[in-house]
Biotite code that builds the C-alpha atoms (Angstrom):
import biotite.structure as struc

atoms = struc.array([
    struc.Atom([28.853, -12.806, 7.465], chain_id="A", res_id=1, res_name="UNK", atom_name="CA", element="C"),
    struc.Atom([29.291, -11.158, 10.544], chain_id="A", res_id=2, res_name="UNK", atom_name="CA", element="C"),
    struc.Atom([28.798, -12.458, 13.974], chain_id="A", res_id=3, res_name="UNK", atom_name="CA", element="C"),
    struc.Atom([26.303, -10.052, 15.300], chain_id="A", res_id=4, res_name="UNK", atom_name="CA", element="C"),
    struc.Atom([23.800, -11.083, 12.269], chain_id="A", res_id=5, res_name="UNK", atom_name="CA", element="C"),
    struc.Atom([24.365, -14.812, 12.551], chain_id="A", res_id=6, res_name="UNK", atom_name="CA", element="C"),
    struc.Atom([23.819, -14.350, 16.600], chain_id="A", res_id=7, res_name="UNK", atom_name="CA", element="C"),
    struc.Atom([20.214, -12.257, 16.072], chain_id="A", res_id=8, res_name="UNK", atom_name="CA", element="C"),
    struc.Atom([19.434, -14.551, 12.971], chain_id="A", res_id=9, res_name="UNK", atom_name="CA", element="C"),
    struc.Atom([19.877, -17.142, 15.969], chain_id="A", res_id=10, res_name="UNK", atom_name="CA", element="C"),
    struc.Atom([17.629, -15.651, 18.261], chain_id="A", res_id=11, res_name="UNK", atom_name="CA", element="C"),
    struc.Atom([14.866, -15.130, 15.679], chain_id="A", res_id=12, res_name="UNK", atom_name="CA", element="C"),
    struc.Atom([15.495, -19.042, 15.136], chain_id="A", res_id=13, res_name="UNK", atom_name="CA", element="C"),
    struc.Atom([15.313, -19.810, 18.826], chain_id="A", res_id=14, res_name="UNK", atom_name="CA", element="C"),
    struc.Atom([12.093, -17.691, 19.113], chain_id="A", res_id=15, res_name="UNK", atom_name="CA", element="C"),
    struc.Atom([10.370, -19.531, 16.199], chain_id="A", res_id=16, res_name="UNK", atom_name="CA", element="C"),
    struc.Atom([11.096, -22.936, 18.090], chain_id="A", res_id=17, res_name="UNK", atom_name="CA", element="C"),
    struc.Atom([9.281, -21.213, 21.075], chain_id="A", res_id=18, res_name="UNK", atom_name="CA", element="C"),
    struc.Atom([6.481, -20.092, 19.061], chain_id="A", res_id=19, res_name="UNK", atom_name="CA", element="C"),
    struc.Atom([6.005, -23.407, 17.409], chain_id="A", res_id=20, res_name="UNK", atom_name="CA", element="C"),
    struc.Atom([5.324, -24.808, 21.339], chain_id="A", res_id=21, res_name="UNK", atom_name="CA", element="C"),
    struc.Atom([2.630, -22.121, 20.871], chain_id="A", res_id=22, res_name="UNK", atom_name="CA", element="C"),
    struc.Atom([1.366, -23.575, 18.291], chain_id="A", res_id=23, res_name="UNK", atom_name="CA", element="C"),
    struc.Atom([0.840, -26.965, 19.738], chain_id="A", res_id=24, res_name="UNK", atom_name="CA", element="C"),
    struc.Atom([-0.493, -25.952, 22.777], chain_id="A", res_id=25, res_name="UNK", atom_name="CA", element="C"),
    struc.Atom([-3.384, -23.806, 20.700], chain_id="A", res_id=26, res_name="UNK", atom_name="CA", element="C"),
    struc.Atom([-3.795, -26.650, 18.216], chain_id="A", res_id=27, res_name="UNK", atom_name="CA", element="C"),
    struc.Atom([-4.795, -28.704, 21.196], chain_id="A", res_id=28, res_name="UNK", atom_name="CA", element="C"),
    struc.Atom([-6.681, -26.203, 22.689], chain_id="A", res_id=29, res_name="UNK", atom_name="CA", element="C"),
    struc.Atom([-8.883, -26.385, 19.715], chain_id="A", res_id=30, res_name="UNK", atom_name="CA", element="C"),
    struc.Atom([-8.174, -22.919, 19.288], chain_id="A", res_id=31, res_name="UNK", atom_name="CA", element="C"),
    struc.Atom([-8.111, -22.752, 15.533], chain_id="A", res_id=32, res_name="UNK", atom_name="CA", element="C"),
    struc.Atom([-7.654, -18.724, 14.762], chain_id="A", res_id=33, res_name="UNK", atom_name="CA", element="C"),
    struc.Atom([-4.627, -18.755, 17.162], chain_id="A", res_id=34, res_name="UNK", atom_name="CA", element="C"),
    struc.Atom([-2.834, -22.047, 16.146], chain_id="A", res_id=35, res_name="UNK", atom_name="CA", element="C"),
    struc.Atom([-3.220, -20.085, 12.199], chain_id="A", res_id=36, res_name="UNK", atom_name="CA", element="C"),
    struc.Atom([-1.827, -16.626, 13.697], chain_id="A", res_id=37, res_name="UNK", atom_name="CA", element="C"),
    struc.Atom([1.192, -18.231, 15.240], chain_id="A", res_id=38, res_name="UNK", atom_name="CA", element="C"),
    struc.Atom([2.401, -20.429, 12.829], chain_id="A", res_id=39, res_name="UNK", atom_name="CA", element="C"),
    struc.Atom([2.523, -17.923, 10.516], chain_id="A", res_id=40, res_name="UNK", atom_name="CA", element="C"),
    struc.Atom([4.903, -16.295, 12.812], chain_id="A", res_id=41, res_name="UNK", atom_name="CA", element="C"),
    struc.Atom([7.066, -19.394, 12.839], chain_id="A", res_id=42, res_name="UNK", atom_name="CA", element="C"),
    struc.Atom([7.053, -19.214, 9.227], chain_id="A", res_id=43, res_name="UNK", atom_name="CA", element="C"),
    struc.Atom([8.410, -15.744, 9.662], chain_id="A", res_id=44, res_name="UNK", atom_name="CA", element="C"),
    struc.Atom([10.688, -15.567, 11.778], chain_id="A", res_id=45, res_name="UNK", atom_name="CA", element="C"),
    struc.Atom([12.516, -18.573, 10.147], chain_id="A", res_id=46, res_name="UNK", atom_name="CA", element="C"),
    struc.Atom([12.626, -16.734, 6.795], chain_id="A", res_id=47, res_name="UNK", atom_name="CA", element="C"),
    struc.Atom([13.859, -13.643, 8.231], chain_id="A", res_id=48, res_name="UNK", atom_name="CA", element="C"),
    struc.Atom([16.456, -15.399, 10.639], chain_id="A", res_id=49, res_name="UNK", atom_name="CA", element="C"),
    struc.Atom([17.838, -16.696, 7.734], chain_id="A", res_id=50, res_name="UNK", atom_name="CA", element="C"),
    struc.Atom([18.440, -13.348, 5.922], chain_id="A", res_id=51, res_name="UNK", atom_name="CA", element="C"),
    struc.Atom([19.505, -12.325, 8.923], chain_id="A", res_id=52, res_name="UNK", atom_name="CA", element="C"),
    struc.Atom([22.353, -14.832, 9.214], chain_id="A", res_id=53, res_name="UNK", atom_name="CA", element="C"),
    struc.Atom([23.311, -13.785, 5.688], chain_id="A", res_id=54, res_name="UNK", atom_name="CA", element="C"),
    struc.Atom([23.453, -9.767, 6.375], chain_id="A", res_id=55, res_name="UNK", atom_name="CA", element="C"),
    struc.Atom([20.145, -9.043, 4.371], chain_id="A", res_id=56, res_name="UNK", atom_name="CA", element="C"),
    struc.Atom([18.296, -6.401, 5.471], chain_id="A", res_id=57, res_name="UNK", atom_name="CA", element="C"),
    struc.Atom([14.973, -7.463, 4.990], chain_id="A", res_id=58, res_name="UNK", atom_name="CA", element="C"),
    struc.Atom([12.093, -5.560, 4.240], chain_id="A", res_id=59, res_name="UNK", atom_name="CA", element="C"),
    struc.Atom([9.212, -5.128, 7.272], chain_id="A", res_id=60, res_name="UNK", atom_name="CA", element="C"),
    struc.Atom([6.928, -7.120, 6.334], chain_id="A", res_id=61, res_name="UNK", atom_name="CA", element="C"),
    struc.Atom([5.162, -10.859, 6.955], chain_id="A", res_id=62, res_name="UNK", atom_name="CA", element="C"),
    struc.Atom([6.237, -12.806, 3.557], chain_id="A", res_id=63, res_name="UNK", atom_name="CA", element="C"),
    struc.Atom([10.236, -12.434, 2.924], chain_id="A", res_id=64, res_name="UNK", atom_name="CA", element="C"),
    struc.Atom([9.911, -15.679, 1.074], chain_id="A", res_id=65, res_name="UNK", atom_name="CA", element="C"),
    struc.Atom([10.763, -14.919, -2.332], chain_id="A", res_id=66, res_name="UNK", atom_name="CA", element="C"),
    struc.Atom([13.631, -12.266, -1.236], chain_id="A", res_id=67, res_name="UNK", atom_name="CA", element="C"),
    struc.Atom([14.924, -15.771, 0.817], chain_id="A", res_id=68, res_name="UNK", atom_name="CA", element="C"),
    struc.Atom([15.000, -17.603, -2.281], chain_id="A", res_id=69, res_name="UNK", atom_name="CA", element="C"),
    struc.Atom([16.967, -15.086, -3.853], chain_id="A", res_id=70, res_name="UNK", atom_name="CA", element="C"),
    struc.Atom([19.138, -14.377, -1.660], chain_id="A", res_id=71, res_name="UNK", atom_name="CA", element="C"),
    struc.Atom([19.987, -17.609, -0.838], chain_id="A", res_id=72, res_name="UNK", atom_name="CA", element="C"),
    struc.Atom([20.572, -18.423, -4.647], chain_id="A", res_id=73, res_name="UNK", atom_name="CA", element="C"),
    struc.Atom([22.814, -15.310, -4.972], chain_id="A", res_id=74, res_name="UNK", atom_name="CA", element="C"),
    struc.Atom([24.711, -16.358, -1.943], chain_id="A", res_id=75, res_name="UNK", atom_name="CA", element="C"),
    struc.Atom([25.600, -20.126, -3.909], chain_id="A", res_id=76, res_name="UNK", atom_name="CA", element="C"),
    struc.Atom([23.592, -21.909, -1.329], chain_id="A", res_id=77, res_name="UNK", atom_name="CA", element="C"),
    struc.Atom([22.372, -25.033, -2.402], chain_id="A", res_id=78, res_name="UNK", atom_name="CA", element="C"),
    struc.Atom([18.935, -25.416, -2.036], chain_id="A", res_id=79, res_name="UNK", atom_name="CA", element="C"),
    struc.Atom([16.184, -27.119, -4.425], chain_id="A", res_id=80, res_name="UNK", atom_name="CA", element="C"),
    struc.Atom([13.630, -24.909, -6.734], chain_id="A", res_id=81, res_name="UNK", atom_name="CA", element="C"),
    struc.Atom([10.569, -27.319, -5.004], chain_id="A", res_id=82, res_name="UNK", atom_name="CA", element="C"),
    struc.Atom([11.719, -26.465, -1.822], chain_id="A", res_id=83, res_name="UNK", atom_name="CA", element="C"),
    struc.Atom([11.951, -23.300, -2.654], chain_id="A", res_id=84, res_name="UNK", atom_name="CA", element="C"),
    struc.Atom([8.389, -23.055, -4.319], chain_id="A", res_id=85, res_name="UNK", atom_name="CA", element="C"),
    struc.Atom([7.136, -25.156, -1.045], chain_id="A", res_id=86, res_name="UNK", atom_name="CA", element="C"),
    struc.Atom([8.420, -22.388, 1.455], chain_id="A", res_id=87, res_name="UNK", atom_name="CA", element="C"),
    struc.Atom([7.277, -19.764, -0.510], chain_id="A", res_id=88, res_name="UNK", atom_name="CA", element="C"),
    struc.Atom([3.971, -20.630, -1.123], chain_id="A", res_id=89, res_name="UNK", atom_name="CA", element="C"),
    struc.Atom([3.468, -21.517, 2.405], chain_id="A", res_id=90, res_name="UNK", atom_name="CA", element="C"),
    struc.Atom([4.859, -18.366, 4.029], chain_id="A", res_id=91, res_name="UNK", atom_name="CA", element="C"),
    struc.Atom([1.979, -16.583, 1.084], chain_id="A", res_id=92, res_name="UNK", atom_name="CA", element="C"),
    struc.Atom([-0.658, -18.440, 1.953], chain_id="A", res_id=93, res_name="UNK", atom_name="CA", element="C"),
    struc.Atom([-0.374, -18.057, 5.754], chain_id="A", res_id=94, res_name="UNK", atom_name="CA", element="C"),
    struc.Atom([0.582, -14.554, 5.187], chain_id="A", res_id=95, res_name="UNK", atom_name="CA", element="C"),
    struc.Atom([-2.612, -13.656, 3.851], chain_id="A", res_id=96, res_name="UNK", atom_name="CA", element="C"),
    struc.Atom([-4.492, -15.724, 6.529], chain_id="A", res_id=97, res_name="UNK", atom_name="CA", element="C"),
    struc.Atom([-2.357, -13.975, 9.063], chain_id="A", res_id=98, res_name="UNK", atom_name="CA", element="C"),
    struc.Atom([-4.864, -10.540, 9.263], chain_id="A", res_id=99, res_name="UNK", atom_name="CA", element="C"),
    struc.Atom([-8.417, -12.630, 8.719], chain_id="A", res_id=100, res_name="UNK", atom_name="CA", element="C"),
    struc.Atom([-7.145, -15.017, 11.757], chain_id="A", res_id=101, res_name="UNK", atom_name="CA", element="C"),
    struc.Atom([-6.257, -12.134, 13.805], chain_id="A", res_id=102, res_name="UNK", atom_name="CA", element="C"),
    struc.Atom([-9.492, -9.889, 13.683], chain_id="A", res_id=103, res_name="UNK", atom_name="CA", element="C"),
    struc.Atom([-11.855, -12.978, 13.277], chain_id="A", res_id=104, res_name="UNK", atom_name="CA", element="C"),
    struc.Atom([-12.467, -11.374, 9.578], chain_id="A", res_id=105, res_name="UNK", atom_name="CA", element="C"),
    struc.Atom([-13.059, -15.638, 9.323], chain_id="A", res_id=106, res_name="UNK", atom_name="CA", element="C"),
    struc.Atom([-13.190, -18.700, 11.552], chain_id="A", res_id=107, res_name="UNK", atom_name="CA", element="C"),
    struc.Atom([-10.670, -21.454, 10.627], chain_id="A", res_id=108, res_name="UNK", atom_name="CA", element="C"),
    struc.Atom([-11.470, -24.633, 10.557], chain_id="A", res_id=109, res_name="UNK", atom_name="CA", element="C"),
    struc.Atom([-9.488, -27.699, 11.702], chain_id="A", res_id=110, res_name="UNK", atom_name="CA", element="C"),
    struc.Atom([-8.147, -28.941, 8.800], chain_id="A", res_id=111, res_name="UNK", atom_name="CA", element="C"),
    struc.Atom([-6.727, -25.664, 8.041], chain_id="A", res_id=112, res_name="UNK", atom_name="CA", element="C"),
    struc.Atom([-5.304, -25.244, 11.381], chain_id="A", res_id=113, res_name="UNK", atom_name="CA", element="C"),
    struc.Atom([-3.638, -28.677, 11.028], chain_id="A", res_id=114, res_name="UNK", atom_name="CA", element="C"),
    struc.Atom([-2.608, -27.708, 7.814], chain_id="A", res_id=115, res_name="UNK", atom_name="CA", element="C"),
    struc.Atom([-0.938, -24.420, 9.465], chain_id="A", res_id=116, res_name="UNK", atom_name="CA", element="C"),
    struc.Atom([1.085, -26.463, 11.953], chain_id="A", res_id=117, res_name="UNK", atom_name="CA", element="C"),
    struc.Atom([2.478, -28.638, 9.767], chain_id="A", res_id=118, res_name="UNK", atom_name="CA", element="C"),
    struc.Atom([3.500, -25.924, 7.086], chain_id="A", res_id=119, res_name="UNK", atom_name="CA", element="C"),
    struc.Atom([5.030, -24.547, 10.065], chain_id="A", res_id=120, res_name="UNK", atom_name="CA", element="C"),
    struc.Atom([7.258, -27.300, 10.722], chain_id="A", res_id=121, res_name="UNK", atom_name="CA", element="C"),
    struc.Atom([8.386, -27.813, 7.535], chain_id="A", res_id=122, res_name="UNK", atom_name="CA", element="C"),
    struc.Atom([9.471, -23.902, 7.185], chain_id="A", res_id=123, res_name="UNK", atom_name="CA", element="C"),
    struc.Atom([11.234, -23.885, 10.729], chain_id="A", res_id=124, res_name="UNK", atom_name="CA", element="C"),
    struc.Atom([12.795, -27.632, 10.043], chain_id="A", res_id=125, res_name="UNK", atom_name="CA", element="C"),
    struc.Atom([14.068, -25.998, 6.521], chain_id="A", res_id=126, res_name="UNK", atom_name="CA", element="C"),
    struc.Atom([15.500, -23.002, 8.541], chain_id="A", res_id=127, res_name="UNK", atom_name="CA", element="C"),
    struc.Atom([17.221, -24.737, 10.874], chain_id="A", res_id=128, res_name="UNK", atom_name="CA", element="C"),
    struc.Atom([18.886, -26.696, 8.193], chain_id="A", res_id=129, res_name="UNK", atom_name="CA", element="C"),
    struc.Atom([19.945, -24.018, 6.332], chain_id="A", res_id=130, res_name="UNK", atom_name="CA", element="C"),
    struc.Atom([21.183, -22.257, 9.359], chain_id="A", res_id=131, res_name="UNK", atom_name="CA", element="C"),
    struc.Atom([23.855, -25.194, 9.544], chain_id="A", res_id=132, res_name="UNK", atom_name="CA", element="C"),
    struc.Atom([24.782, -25.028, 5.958], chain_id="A", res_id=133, res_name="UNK", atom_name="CA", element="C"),
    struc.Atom([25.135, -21.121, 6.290], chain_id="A", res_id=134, res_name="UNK", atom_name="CA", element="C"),
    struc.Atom([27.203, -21.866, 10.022], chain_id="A", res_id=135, res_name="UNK", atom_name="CA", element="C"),
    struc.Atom([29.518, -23.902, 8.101], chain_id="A", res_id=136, res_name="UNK", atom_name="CA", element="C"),
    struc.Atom([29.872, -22.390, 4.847], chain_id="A", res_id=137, res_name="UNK", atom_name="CA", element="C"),
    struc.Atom([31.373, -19.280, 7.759], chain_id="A", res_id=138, res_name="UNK", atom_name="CA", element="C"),
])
């Protein structure tokens, strides 16, 4: 792995962590659209900082999740199948909530918004520890 990629898949970690403030501060703004919209960009920009780390290329578009699992497989990275299956079908779900949220195709509710957050969290806290495996296994 080269150190450009692991430094920009750092950055794209870095500015998921900022996003994620986002999130909190629209969550408790009630602001139910927004607090969807951004965590799905924390979802996304941990995937893709992690393919970034590893010198994937990935493809432009909002869920890389099942490329990560992949790659991360084909790379001999310990990870779990059900963690695995969790990250992926959260970065799908708010992947296709991503547009709807945007445009106001659909008003979220609460529940989904605290759903969204906490998803969030448990893609970015996933990322971060496989950024550490990855930063060791240099």
């Amino acid at each position: 792995m080269t150190m450009t990629n692991f430094t920009n898949g750092n950055k794209l970690l870095r500015e998921a962590k900022q996003i994620e403030r986002e999130v909190e501060a629209a969550y408790r703004e009630s602001a139910w659209n927004l607090t969807i919209r951004r965590s799905q960009e924390v979802v996304e920009l941990s995937t893709k900082a992690l393919l970034k780390m590893m010198c994937f290329d990935y493809p432009k578009e909002h869920d890389v999740s099942k490329i990560l699992g992949k790659v991360l497989k084909g790379r001999g990275i310990e990870v779990s199948d059900e963690q695995l299956t969790k990250i992926t079908e959260i970065s799908s779900e708010l992947a296709n909530k991503r547009a709807p949220s945007f445009y106001y195709e659909r008003d979220f509710r609460q529940e989904e918004a605290e759903k969204a957050r906490q998803d969030a969290a448990i893609v970015l806290k996933f990322a971060q520890e496989m950024a550490e495996k990855l930063k060791k296994a240099e």
